[in-house]
C-alpha positions as a LaTeX table, in Angstrom:
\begin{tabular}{lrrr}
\hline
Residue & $x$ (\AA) & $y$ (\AA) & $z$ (\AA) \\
\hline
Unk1 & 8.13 & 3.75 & $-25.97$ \\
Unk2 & 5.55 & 6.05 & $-23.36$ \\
Unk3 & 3.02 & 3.78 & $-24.21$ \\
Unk4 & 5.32 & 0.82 & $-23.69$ \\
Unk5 & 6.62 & 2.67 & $-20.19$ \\
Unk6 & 3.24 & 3.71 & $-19.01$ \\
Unk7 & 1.86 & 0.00 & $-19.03$ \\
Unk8 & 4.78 & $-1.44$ & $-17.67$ \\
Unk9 & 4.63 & 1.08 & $-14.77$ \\
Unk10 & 1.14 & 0.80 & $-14.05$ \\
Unk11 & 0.90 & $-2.76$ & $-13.87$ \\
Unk12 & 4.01 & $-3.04$ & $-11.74$ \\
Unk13 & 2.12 & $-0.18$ & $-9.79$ \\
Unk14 & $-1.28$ & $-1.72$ & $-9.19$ \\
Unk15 & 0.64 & $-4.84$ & $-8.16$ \\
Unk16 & 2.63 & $-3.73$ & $-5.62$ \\
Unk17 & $-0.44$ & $-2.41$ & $-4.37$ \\
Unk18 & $-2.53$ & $-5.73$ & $-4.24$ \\
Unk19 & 0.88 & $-7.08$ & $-2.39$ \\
Unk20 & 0.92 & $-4.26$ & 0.52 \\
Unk21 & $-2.32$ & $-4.41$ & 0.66 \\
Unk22 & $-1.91$ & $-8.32$ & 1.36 \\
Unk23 & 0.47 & $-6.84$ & 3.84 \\
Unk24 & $-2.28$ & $-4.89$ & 5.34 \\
Unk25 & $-4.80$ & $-7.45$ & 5.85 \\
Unk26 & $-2.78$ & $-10.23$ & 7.51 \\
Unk27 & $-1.20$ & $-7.14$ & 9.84 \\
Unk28 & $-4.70$ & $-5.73$ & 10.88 \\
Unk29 & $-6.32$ & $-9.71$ & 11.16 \\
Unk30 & $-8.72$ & $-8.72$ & 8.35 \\
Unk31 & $-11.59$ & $-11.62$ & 7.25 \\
Unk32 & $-9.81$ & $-13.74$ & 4.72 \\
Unk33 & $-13.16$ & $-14.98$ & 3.53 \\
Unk34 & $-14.09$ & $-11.86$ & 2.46 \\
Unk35 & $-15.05$ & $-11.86$ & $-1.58$ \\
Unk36 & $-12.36$ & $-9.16$ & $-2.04$ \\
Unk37 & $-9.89$ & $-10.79$ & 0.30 \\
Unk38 & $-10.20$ & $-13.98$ & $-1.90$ \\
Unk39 & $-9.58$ & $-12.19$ & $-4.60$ \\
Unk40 & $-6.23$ & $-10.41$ & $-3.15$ \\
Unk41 & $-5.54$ & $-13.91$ & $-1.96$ \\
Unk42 & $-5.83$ & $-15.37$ & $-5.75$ \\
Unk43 & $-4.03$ & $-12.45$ & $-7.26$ \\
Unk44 & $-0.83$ & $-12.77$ & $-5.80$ \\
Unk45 & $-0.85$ & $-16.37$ & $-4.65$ \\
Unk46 & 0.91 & $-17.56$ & $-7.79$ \\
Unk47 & 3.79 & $-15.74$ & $-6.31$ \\
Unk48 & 3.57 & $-15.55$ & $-2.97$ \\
Unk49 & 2.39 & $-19.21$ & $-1.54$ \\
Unk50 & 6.06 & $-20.77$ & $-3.18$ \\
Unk51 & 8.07 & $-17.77$ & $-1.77$ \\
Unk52 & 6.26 & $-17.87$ & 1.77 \\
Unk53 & 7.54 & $-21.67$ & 2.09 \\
Unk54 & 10.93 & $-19.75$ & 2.29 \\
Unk55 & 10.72 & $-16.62$ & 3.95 \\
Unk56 & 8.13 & $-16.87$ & 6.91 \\
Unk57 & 6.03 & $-14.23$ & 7.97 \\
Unk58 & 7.48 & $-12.06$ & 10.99 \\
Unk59 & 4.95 & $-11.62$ & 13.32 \\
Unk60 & 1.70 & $-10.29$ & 11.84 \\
Unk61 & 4.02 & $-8.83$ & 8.56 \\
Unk62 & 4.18 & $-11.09$ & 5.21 \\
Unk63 & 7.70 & $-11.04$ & 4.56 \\
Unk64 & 6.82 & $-12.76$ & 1.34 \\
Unk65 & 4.74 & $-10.54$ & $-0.06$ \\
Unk66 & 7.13 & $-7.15$ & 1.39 \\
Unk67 & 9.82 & $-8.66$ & $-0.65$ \\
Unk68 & 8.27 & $-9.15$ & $-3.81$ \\
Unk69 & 6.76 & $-5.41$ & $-3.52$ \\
Unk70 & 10.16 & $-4.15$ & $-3.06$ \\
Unk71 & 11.90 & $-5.82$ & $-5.68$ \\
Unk72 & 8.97 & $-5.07$ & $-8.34$ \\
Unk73 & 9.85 & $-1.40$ & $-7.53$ \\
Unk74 & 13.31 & $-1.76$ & $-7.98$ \\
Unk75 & 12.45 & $-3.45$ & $-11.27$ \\
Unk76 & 10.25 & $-0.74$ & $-11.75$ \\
Unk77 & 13.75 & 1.58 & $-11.68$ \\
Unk78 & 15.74 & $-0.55$ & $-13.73$ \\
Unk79 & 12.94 & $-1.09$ & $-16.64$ \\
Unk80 & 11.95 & 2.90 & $-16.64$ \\
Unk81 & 15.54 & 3.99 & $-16.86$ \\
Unk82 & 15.70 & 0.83 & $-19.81$ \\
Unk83 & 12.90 & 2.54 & $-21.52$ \\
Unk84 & 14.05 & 5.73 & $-21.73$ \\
Unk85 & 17.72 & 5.24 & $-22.49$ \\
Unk86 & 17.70 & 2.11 & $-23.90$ \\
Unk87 & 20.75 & 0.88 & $-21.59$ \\
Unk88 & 20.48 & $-1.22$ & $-18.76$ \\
Unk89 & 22.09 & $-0.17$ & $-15.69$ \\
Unk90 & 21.48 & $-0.49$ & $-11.76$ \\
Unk91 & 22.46 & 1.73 & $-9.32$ \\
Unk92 & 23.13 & 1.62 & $-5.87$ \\
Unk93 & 21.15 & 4.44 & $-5.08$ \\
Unk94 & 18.36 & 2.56 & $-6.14$ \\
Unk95 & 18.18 & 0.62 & $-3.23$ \\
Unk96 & 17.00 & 3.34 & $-0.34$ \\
Unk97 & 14.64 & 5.29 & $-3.48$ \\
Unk98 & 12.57 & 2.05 & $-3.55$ \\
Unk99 & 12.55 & 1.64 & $-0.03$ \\
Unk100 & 11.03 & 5.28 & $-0.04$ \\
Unk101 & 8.72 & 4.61 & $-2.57$ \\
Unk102 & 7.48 & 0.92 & $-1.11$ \\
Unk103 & 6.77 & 3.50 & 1.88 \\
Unk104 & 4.93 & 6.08 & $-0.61$ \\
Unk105 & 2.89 & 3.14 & $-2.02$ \\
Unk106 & 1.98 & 2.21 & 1.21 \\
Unk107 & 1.26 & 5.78 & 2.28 \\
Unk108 & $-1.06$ & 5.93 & $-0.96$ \\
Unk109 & $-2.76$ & 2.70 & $-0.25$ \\
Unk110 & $-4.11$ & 3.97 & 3.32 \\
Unk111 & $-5.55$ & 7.28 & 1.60 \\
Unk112 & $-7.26$ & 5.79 & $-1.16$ \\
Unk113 & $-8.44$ & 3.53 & 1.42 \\
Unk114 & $-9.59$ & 6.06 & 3.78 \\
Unk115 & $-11.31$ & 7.71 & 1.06 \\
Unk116 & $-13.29$ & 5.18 & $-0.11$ \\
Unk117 & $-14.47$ & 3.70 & 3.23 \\
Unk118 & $-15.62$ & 7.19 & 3.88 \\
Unk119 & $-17.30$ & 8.31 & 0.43 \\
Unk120 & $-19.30$ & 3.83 & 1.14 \\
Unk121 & $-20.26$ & 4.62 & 4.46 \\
Unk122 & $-22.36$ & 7.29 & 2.99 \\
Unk123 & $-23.56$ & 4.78 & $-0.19$ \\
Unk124 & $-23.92$ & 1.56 & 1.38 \\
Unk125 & $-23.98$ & 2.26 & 5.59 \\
Unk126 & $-22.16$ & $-1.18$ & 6.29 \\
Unk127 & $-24.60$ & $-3.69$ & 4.24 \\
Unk128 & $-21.47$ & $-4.14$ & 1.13 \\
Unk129 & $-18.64$ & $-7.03$ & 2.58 \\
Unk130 & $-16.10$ & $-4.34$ & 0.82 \\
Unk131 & $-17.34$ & $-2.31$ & 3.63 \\
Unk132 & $-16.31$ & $-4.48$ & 6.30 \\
Unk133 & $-13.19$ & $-5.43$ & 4.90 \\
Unk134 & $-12.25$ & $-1.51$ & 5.14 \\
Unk135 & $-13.63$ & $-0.99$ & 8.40 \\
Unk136 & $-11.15$ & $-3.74$ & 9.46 \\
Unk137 & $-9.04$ & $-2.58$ & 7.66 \\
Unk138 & $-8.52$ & 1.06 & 8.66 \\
Unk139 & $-9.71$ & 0.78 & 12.51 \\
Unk140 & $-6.58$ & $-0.15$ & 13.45 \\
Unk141 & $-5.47$ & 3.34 & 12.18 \\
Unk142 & $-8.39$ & 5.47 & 13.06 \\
Unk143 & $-8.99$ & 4.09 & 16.62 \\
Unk144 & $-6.04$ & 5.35 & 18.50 \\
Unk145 & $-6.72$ & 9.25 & 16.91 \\
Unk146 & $-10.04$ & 9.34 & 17.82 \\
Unk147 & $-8.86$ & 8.53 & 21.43 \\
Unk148 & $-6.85$ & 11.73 & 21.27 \\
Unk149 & $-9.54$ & 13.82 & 19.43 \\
Unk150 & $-12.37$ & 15.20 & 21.49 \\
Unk151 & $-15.54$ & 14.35 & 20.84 \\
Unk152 & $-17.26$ & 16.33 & 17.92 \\
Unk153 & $-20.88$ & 15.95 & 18.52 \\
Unk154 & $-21.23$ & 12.31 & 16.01 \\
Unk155 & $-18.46$ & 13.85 & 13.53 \\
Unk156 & $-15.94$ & 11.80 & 12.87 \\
Unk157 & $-12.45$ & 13.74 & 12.15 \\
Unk158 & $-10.04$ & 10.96 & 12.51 \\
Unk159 & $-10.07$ & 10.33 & 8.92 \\
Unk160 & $-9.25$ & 13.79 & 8.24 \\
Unk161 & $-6.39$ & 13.78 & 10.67 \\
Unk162 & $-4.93$ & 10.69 & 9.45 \\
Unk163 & $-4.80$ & 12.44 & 6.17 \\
Unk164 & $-3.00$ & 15.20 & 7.02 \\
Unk165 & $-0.49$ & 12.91 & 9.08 \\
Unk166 & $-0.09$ & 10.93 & 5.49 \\
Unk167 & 0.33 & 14.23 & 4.11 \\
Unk168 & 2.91 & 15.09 & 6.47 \\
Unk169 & 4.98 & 12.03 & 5.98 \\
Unk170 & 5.00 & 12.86 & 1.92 \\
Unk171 & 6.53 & 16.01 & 2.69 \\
Unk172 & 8.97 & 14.56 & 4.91 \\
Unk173 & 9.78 & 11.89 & 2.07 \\
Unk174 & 10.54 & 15.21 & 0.07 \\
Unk175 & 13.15 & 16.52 & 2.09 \\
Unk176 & 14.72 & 13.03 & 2.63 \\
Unk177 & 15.03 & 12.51 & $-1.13$ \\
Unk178 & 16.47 & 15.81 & $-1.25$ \\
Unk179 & 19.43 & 14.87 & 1.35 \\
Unk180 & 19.78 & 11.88 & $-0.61$ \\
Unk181 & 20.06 & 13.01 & $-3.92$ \\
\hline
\end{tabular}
């Protein structure tokens, strides 16, 4: 049943994922012609195009594709605590702790993000279309920080300080699951 648990937890994982990072793209304007934007695109279409007929987008946010997120981590919940005790139950308190951790996934889907635009722009210097998909991506995050940083003589810290913000927030998600539970 780990194995069983595991799978089922990190597919429902690495979807969510594709879905906020759907989010993402449509909130920061990213290039939907992009070669990976297609493929986020044709990943979670099959779901996403019926539901958006019914729930519009807000604004620059996919409603659609929030939803769906949300509710596959409440599944995720319901099927782990399935697994484990063989009994199928849902409770209420499930509701705010995948809230929580639709904000943790999001939270985890900026760092690795910011991570791997930094380790490329080392690799490829802007000639990969991954590359410019994550500097569209993450300017929108990066730009107002390095307005408050001074300037460090071509070093750029604003990943680092975003970072430690994300880091931050985790922490802060720690004491708020402690009130809750």
């Amino acid at each position: 049943m780990q194995f069983l648990s595991f799978l089922i937890v990190t597919v429902l994982d690495l979807y969510v994922s594709v879905l906020l990072l759907r989010v993402w793209m449509q909130w920061a304007r990213a290039d939907f012609y992009n070669p990976f934007s297609q493929f986020v695109v044709k990943i979670t279409q099959p779901i996403i195009g019926p539901l958006r007929r019914v729930i519009p987008s807000i604004g620059p946010i996919d409603t659609a594709s929030l939803l769906v997120a949300y509710i596959l981590i409440l599944l995720k919940y319901v099927v782990g605590l399935w697994l484990i005790n063989q009994v199928l139950l849902f409770f209420p308190v499930y509701l705010p702790l995948s809230l929580l951790e639709l904000l943790t996934a999001a939270g985890k889907l900026v760092f690795w993000v910011i991570i791997i635009r930094s380790l490329m722009s080392w690799i490829s210097q802007g000639r990969n279309p991954v590359d410019q998909l994550l500097i569209q991506l993450t300017e929108p995050l990066l730009s107002p920080i390095r307005r408050l940083l001074p300037s460090m003589g071509g070093i750029d810290l604003s990943p680092m300080v975003l970072i430690l913000i994300l880091y931050a927030l985790d922490y802060l998600k720690a004491d708020v699951l402690a009130l809750i539970l």
